[in-house]
C-alpha positions in Angstrom: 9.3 3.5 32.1 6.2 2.1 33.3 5.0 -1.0 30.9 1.7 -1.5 30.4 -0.4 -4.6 30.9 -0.8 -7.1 27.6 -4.4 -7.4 29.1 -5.0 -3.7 29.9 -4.2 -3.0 26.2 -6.4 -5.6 24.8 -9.1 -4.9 27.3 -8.9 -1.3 26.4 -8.6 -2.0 22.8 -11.5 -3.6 21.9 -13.4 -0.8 24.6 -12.4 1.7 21.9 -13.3 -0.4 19.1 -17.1 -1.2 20.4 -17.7 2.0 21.3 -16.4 3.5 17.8 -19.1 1.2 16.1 -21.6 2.1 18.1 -21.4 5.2 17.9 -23.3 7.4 14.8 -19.7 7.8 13.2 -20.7 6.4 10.0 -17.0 4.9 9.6 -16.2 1.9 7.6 -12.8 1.1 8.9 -10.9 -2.5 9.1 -9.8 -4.1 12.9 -6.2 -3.4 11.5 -7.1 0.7 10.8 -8.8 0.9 14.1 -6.2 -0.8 15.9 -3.6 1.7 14.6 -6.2 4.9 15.6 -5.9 3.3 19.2 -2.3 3.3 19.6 -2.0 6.8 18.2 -3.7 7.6 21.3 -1.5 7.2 24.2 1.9 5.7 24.5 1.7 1.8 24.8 5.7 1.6 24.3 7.4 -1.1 26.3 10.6 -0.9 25.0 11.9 3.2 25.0 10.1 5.9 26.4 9.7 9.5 24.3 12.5 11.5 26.3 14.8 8.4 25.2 13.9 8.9 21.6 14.5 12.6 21.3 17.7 12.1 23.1 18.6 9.3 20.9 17.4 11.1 17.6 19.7 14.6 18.7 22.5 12.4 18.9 22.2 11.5 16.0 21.6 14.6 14.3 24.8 16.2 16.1 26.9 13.5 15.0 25.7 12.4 11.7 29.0 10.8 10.5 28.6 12.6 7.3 31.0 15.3 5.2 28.9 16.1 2.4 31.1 18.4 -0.7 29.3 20.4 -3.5 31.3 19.6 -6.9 30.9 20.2 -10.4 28.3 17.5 -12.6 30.8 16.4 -14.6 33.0 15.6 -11.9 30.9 12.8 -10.3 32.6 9.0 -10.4 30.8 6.8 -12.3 28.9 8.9 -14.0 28.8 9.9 -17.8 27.5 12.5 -19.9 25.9 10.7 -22.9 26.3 13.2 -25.8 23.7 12.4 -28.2 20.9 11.8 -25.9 22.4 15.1 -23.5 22.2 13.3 -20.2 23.6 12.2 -17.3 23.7 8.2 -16.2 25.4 6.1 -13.9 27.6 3.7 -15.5 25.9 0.5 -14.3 22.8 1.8 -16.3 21.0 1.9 -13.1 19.3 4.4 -10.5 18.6 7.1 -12.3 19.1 9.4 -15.5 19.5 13.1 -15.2 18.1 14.5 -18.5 15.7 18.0 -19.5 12.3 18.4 -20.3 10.5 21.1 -22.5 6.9 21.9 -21.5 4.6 23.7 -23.0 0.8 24.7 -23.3 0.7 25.1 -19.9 -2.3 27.5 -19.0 -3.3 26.2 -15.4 0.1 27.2 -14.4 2.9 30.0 -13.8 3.8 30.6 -17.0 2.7 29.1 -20.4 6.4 27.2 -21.5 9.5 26.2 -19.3 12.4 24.1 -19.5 13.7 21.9 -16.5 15.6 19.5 -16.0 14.4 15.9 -14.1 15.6 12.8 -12.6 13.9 10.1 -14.1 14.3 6.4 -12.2 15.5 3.6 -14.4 12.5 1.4 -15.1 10.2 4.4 -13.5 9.4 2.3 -10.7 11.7 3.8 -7.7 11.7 1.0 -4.8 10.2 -0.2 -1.2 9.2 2.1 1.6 8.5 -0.6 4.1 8.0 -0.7 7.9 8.5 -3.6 10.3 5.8 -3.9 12.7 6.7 -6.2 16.0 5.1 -7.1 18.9 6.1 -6.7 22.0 4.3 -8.3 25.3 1.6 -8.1 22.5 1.9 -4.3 22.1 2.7 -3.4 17.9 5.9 -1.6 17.8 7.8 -0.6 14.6 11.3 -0.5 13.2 12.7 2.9 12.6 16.1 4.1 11.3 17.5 7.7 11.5 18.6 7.5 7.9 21.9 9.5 6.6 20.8 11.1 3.3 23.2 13.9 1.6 20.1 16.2 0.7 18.4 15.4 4.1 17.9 18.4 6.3 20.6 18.1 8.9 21.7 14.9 7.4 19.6 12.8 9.5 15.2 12.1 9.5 13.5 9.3 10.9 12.6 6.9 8.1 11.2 3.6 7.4 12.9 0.4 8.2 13.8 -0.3 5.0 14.3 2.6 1.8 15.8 1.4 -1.1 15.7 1.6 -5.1 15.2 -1.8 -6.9 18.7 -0.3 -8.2 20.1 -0.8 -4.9 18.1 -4.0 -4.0 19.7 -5.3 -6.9 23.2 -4.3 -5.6 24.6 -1.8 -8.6 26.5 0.0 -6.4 28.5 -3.4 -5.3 28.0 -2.8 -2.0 26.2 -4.1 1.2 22.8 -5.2 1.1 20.1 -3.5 2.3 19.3 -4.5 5.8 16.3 -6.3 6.3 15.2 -6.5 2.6 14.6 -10.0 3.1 11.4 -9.2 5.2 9.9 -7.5 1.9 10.8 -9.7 -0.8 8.2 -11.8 -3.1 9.3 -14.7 -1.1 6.3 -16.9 0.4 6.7 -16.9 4.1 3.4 -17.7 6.3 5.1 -16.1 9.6 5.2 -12.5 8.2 1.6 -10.9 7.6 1.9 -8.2 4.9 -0.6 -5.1 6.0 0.1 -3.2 3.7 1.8 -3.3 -0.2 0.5 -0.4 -2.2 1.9 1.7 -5.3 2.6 5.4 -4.1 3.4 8.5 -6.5 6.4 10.8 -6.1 6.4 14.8 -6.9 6.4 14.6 -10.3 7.8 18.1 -10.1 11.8 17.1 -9.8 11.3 12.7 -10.4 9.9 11.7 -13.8 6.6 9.3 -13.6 8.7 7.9 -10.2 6.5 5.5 -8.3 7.3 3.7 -4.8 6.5 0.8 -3.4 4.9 1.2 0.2 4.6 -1.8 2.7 3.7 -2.2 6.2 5.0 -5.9 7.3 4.0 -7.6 11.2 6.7 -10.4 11.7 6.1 -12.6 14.9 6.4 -11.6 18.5 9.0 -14.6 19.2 10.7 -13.9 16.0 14.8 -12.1 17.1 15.1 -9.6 15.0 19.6 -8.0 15.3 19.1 -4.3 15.8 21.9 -2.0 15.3 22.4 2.1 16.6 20.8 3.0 14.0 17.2 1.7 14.0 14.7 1.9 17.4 12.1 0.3 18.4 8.9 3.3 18.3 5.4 3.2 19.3 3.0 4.4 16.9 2.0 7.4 19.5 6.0 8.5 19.8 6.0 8.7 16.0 3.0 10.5 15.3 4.5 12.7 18.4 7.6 13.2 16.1 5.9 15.1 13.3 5.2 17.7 16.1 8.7 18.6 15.7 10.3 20.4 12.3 12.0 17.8 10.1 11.7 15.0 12.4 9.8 12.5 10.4 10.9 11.6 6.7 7.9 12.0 4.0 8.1 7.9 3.3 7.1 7.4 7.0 4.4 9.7 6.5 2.9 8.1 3.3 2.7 4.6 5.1 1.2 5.4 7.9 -1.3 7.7 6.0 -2.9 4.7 4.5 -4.6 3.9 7.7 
């Protein structure tokens, strides 16, 4: 892996971002937003290169370290059936609620009337999407995991550094922490620079009213940061590269980074 130059990459940086506002482009766009359309470019990487992360991700995806079993509803531990209000709950009274909705008048659509049923989040408000952004020999980098979800296709996607319900922030389940939920808590620290914090929507087609929390956090170059096998260090180019293949990229990843 060649690395490239700290000053070739400013040098060529702020080439693109003179020539982009002079230019006729009429484009209103922050130094942060341009600065993101620049790395998208080529790959400024100088910790993996792509054929790393492919292997790496295949790995991964052959062995996931996951047995996932269909079984019945009522079945599930820790979870009740509440007869009077006819739904399902986890006994901590957290996550979510499995209950049915009737809708009707429905013109625009289908059919006129249907029945479903929905998850609907405790509180409505789901949790953080949010991506670490580091630099390295003063190239931005960012922390991604390849994420073991049961409904995942083939178990394993690329998502953000950290993807969590409040539920889960809060430790219902009595387990481990989140890792690295400490760099997106409402905790003052001057050394992080928050890029990004903003309220997303979710299909509202299977998750009642569910909203997420997106954010996009740059912690300092000299800050250590313990990495284990299951995050990697990715250039914006490499993932951007990913959602050339089917099923790579996670739809979280792809709602941050849409924002610039």
């Amino acid at each position: 892996m060649t690395k490239k130059d700290i000053n070739i990459y400013k040098k060529e940086l702020e080439k693109y971002i003179k020539n982009i506002k002079k230019s006729k482009i009429n484009i209103n766009a922050s130094k942060l937003r341009l600065e993101l359309q620049f790395e998208s470019l080529s790959d400024w990487s100088q910790i993996n290169n792509f054929d790393y992360i492919k292997k790496w991700f295949n790995r991964k995806r052959k062995k996931p370290g996951i047995k996932v079993q269909r079984i019945p509803l009522h079945e599930c531990k820790k979870w009740s059936y509440d007869k009077k209000k006819g739904n399902y709950f986890h006994n901590s009274k957290e996550f979510f609620i499995v209950e049915g909705l009737r809708i009707k008048e429905t013109r625009s659509r289908e059919v006129n009337y249907w029945d479903q049923p929905i998850l609907t989040q405790v509180g409505y408000k789901g949790g953080i999407l949010g991506i670490i952004r580091k630099r390295f020999n003063g190239i931005p980098h960012y922390l991604i995991e390849a994420k073991l979800e049961p409904g995942n296709y083939k178990y394993v996607q690329l998502s953000p550094t950290l993807q969590a319900t409040f539920s889960n922030l809060r430790r219902a389940h009595r387990g481990r922490k989140p890792r690295f939920m400490n760099y997106f808590e409402n905790k003052k620290n001057k050394k992080n620079k928050i890029l990004l914090k903003k309220w997303g929507a979710e299909d509202g087609g299977r998750l009642n009213r569910k909203r997420n929390l997106s954010m996009l956090v740059e912690i300092p170059e000299n800050e250590k940061i313990k990495v284990t096998n299951e995050f990697i260090w990715m250039s914006m180019w490499q993932i951007k590269e990913c959602l050339k293949f089917d099923s790579w990229i996670n739809p979280h990843i792809r709602g941050i980074i849409s924002h610039f």
